[in-house]
N, C-alpha and C positions, 0 to 999 in steps of 0.2 A: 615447353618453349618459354623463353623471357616474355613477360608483359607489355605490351605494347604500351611506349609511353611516350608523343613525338609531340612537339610544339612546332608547331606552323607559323605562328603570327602573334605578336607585339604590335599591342597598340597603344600607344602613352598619347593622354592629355593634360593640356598644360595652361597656367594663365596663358602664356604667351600662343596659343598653337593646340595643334595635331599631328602625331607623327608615327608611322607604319613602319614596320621594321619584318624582313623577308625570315623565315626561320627555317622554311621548307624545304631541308638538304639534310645527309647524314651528317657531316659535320660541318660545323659553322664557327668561323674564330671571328670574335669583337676582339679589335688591338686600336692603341690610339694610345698619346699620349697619357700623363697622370691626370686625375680630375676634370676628366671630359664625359664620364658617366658608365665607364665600360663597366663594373661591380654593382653601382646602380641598374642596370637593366637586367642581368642575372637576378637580382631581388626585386625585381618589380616582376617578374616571373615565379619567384618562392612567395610571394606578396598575395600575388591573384589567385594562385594556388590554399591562401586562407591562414598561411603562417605567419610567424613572425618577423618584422623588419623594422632596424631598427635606422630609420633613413641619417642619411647624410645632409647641409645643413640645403645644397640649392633644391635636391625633388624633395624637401620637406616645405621650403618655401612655395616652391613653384604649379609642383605634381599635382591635378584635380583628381585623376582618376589612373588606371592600369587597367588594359583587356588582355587576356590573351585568348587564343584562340592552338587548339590541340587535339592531337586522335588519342580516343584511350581505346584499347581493343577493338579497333575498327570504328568507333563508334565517335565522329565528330562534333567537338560544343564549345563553347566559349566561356570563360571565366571574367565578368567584370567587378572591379571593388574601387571603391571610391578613397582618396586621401583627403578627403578635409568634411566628408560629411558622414553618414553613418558606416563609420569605421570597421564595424563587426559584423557586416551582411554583404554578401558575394551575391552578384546576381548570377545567375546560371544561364546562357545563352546556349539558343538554334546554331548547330553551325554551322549552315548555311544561309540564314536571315537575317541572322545576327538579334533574334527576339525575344525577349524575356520569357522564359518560363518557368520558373523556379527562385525564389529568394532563400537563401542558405545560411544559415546561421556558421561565425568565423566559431563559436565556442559553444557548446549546448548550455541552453537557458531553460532554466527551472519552470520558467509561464510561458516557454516556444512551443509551440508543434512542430515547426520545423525542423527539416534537417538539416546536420551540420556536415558541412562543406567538404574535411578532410575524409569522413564517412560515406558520404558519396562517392569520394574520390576513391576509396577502397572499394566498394561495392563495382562500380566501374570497370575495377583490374581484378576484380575475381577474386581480391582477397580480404573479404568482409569474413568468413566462417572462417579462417586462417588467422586471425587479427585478432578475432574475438572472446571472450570464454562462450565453451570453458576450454578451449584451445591453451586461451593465454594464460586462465589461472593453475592449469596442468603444468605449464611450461614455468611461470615464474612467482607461482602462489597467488592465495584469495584475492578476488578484488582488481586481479590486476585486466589491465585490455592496452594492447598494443594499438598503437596511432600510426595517423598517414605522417607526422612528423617525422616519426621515428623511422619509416620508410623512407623517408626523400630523404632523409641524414646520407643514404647511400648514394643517390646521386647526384648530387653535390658535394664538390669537395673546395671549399673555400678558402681565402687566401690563410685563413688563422689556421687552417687543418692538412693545406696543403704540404705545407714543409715539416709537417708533423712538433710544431711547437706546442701545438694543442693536441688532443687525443684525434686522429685520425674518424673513431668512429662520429664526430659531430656532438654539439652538447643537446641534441635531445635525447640520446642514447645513454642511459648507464652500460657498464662492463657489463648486466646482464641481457637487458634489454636488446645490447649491439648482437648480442653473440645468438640470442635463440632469434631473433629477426632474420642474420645469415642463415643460420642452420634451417629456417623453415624454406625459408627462399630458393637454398640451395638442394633442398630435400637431403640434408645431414640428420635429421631427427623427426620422429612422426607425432604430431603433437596427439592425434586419435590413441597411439599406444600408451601416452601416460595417460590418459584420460582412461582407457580400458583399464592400465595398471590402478591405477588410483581408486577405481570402481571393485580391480578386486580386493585390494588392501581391507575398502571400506567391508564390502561382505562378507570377508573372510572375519575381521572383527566380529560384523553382527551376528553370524553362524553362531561363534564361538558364545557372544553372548545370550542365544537364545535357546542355546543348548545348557549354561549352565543354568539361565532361569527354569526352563522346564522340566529338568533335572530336581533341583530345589524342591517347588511346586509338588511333583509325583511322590518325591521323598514323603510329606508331609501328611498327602491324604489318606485316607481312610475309606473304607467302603466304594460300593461300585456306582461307576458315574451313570450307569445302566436302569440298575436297581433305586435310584434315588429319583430320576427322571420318571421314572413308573408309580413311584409314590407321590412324586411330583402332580404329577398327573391326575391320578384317584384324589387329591387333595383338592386341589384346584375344582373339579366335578362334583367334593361335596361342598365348596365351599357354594360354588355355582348353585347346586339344590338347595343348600340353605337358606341363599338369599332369593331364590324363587320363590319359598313359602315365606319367608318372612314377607316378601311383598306382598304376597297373598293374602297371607292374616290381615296386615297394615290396610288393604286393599277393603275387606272385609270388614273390619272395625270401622275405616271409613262412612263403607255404607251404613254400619249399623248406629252408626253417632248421626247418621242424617236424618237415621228415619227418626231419632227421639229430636232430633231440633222443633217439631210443632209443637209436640210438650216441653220442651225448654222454651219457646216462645211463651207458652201458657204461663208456665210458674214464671216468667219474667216483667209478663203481663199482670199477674194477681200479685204480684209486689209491688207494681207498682202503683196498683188499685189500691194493695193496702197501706199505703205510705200516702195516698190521698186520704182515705179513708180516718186514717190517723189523723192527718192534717185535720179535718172536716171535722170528726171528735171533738180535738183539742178548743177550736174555736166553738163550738157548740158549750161547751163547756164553761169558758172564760162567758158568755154570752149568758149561759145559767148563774152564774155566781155575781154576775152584773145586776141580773134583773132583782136577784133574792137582795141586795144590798139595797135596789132602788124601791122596792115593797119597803122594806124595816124603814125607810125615811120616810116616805108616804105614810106609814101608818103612827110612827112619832117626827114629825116634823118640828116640835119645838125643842127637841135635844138635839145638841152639836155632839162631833160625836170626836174620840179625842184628836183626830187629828185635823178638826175646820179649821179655819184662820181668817182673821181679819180683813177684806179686801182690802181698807186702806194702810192700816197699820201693819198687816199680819202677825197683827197679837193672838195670842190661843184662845178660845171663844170655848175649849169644854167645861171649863168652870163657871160659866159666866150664869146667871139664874134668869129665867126665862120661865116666866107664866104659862100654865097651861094652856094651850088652844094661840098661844103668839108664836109669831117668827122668830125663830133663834136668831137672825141675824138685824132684822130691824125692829123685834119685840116689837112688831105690831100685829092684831089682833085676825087671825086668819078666818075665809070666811069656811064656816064648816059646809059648804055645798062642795066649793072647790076642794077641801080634803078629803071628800066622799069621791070626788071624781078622779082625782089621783092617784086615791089607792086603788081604783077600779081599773085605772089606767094600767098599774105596778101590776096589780095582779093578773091579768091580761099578757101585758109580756110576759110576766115569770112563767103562764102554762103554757104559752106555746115556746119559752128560751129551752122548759121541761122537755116537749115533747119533738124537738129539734132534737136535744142531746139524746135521748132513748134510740131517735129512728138514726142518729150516727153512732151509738153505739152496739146496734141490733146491724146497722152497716158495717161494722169493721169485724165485728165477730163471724159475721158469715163470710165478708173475704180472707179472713185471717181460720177458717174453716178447709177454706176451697185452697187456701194458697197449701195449708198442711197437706190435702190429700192430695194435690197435683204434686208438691214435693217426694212425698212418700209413694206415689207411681212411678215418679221419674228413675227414684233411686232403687224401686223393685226393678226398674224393666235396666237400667244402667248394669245393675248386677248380676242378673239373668242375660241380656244380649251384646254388653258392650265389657264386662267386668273380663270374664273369660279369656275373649279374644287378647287381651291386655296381657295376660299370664303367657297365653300362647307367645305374645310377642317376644316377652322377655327370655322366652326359652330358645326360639328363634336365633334372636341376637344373641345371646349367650354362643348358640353354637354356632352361626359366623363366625362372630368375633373367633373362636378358637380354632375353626377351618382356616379362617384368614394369617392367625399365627403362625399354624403348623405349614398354611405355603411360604409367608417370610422366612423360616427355620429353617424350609427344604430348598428356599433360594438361594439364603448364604451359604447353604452348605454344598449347591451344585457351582457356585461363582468361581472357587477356585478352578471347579475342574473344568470349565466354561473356558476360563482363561489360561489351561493348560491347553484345550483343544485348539484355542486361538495363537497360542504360541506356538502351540507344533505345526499347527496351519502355515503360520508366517516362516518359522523354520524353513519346512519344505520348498517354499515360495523362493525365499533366501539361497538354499542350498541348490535350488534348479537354476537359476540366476547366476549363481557363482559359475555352477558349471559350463553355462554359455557363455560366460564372459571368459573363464579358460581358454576356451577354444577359438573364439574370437583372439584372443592373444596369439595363440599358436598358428594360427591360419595369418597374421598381421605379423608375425616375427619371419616364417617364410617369404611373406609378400615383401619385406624388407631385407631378406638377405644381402637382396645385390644394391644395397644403396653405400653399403661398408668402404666402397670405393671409391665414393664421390669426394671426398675430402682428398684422397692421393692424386686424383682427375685433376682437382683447381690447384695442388701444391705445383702440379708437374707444369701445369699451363703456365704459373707463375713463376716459375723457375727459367722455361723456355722467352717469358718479357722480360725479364731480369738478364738472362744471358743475351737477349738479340741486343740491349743496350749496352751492353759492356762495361758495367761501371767501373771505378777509377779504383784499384785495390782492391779490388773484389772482395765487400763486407760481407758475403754468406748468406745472402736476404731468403728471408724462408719466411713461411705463416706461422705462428705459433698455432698450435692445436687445443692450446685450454681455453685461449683466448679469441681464434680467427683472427688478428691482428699480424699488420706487418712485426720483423724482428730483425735482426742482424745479428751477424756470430759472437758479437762482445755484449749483444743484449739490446738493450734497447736502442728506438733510432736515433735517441738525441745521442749517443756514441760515434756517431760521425760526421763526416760534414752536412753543410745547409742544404748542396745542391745533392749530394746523393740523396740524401734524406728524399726532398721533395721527388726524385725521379723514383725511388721505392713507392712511394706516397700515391703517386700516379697511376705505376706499375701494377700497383695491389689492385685499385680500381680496374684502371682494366684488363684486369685479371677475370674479373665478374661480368663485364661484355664479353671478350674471346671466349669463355667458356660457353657462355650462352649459343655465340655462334657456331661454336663447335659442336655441341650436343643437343641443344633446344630444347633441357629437362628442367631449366630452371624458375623460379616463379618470377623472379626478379626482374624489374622495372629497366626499360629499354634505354633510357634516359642517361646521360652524366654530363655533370653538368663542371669544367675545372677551370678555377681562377688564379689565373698568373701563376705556371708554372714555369717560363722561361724568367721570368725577373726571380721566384725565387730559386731558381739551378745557377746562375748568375751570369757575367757575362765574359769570362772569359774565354781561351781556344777551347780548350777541354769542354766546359759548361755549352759553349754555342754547338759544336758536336753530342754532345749529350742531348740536349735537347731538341736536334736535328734529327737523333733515330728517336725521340719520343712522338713528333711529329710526325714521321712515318710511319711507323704502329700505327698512329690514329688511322691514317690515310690510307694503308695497304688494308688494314683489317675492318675498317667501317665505312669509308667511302661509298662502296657497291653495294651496302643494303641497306635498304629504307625501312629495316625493320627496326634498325637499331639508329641512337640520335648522341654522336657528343657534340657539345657547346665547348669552347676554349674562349678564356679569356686572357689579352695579354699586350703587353705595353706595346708590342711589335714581334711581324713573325721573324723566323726563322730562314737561312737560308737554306732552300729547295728544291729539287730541278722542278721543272717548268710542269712537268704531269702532274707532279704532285699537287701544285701548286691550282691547280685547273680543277682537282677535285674537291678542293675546300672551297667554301661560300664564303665570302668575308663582307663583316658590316664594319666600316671604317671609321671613326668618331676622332674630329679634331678639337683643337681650342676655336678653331672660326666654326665647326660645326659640331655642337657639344649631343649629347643624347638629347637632355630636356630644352626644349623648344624656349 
């Protein structure tokens, strides 16, 4: 059945005011003089709904705000959106409190979380997974997503589209856009079956190509993917026991490098005793050839010797002649007790500087003794308990190392056939897939047989509102079928006149109500929404007649159900008998009483 789609209530505010406007009838005509606001309130309707409007100059001036208030699938809410302050946020209203619950983005925003507005509105009418990919990208390619724009373009038909000057389908629709929108709506086409077709297109490809890879692949190998997996295996296990013992050994060596660490502490110890030792020597030494130097002058104190020198001048003093038993440097007469006591003195250090250096070179010989046999035990027991294991090791890792190659070697050569098994894996996966999706086709091409009709159903519906109007020369109005669009027998509708045009124009429209009421198979929105169709049929005998049975179409076929809603707008009605006239609501807009307050 059509989607319910009713507006109850307009509510415009304004610098000057507030103003309530009744909606809640099947059909409702706003007529009124020009420039009293009648086209303005239709779009202050398409406005609050989140679209585009592109106002006129007074509700551009005047207009603060626009509510409306509507059923969508049973489901009552309100739509308000501001004209002079945050232009791009619809509040979403209770609709019965009238209280905010919801702020809705007019456009989706890159830093919103929120939702946008016309996407609601689709989720609402049940046709968000119809709207959406991969529905729509099946239907009109990558990327694409059908809008609630692109929906209301149908129920509206505006004064630029009414008389078919412009393209009938509205400017949010392209020719393809218009046409797979109809066709979903009308259940002409199943968007599920290109999406199954397109899934088998895509399989059918991958089959093909993972059959000629795995094809390839098989060509090329060699030996069995069985028998290599086996060797695989034994390799791996010794690779596994060889580095078991190698740990082993390493393990092994470890301990036995720990147990010589107290004898490498030793000989680390008696180097370093011998490098004091040494030290201790040297100075011992220097300390002996000081003392033997300070003897020889004690014992000739009145030779200089060649290198003295002068305190004051530092002239060289070994040449200089010096009497026996005198001071070489003040040649005065020394007393011989004190040179008895000096040389006593010299001689005294020199045996004990003597037996310093003995007892430090009798010390470095025995640690330079002990350092050699602690060396030479370390490197017996090194060789004997630590040497071995070291050989072991190298043989160890030798044969790792070559366990570990011969698995690298048995890897690459099991890889291809790894990723033969994994293709023909994916194959099967692929080729089981294809075949469900077959069947799926075939089970969804039955399930559509009987939709093959629907298109001769809405030709024949619009052929019987074509003929109840009579029009003037009978142009031959039919639907194009490549297109969905109106057409006439010479072609297009600008090939005739103004006012048949617009009553085709009309006609086509409500073509897509009657059938709805007729069958209740289609998805399409309850709603229509048409602007000035009596001014553009015109106003002569013929034209006032014309749009006399246009006017009663509306009234015989929509009056009595509240499931379906047309809005008319129009300079002034039509003449009616009096029932007729009883079942239309009419909001009446003068110059002393304009729409905007």
């Amino acid at each position: 059945m059509a989607r319910d789609l009713y507006i109850k209530q307009v509510r415009l505010d304004s610098t000057a005011g507030s103003r309530e406007l009744d909606f809640d009838h099947p059909v409702v005509c706003i007529h009124g003089p020009i420039d009293t606001g009648k086209t303005t309130l239709v779009e202050c309707i398409k406005y609050a709904l989140g679209l585009l409007v592109e106002w006129r100059q007074v509700p551009a001036e005047r207009l603060t705000s626009v509510t409306v208030y509507l059923r969508i699938e049973g489901m009552e809410i309100g739509l308000r959106r501001s004209t002079v302050a945050d232009l791009m946020t619809v509040e979403l209203l209770n609709g019965f409190d009238g209280q905010v619950e919801e702020l809705l983005d007019v456009e989706p925003q890159a830093d919103s979380a929120r939702r946008v507005v016309g996407e609601v509105l689709l989720e609402l009418l049940g046709l968000s997974e119809l709207f959406a990919p991969p529905t729509a990208v099946a239907l009109l390619g990558d990327g694409a997503r059908l809008t609630f724009a692109q929906l209301y373009a149908l129920c509206y038909l505006s004064q630029d589209t009414v008389d078919g000057t412009e393209s009938v389908r509205g400017k949010a629709n392209t020719a393809q856009s218009y046409k797979t929108v109809v066709e979903l709506l009308l259940g002409l086409i199943d968007a599920q079956m290109r999406v199954l077709e397109a899934r088998r297109d895509d399989l059918t490809q991958t089959v093909g190509q993972l059959r000629q890879r795995t094809e390839t692949i098989a060509e090329f190998l060699t030996g069995s993917a069985a028998e290599l997996e086996e060797e695989l295996t034994r390799s791996r296990y010794e690779e596994k026991e060889a580095l078991t013992a190698l740990e082993e050994v390493k393990g092994r060596k470890r301990a036995a490098t720990s147990h010589l660490d107290p004898l490498r502490r030793r000989v680390a110890s008696l180097e370093d005793r011998l490098s004091k030792a040494r030290e201790a020597e040297g100075v011992a030494s220097y300390e002996l050839a000081a003392a033997q130097k300070h003897l020889k002058q004690a014992q000739q104190p009145s030779a200089a010797t060649p290198g003295d020198r002068c305190l004051v001048c530092s002239g060289s003093l070994a040449d200089r002649q010096v009497v026996e038993g005198c001071c070489w440097l003040c040649t005065c007469e020394l007393d011989p007790a004190a040179r008895a006591e000096a040389l006593r003195i010299a001689e005294s250090v020199l045996i004990a500087a003597e037996q310093r250096s003995v007892e430090a070179a009798k010390v470095l010989g025995e640690v330079q003794d002990a350092l050699g046999q602690a060396r030479t035990e370390l490197e017996e027991r090194s060789r004997l308990e630590v040497s071995p294991l070291s050989g072991q090791i190298e043989q160890l890792s030798a044969a790792h190392a070559s366990a570990r190659t011969r698995v690298s070697m048995l890897e690459r050569q099991l890889d291809p056939h790894r990723r033969l098994v994994e293709l023909q894996r994916a194959l099967r996966t692929a080729e089981e897939e294809l075949r469900g999706v077959r069947e799926d086709i075939k089970a969804r091409k039955k399930l559509l047989a009987g939709r093959q009709v629907t298109l001769g159903e809405v030709e024949e519906q619009f052929r019987a509102i074509i003929d109840g109007l009579n029009l003037p020369n009978q142009p031959g109005a039919r639907i194009d079928s490549n297109s969905l669009l109106p057409k006439v027998r010479s072609g297009k509708l600008t090939k005739v006149g103004h006012g048949v045009r617009t009553a085709i124009n009309v006609a086509y429209r409500m073509t897509f109500l009657s059938y709805a009421l007729l069958t209740g198979v289609t998805d399409l929105p309850s709603l229509l929404i048409i602007d000035s169709p009596r001014k553009n049929v015109g106003y002569g005998d013929q034209d006032q007649e014309l749009i006399s049975r246009l006017y009663t179409h509306f009234l015989e076929h929509i009056s009595n159900s509240r499931a379906h809603q047309v809005i008319i707008v129009d300079n002034d009605l039509p003449s009616l008998p009096p029932q007729l006239r009883r079942r239309m609501h009419t909001i009446e807009l003068t110059r002393e009483n304009p729409l905007v307050p």
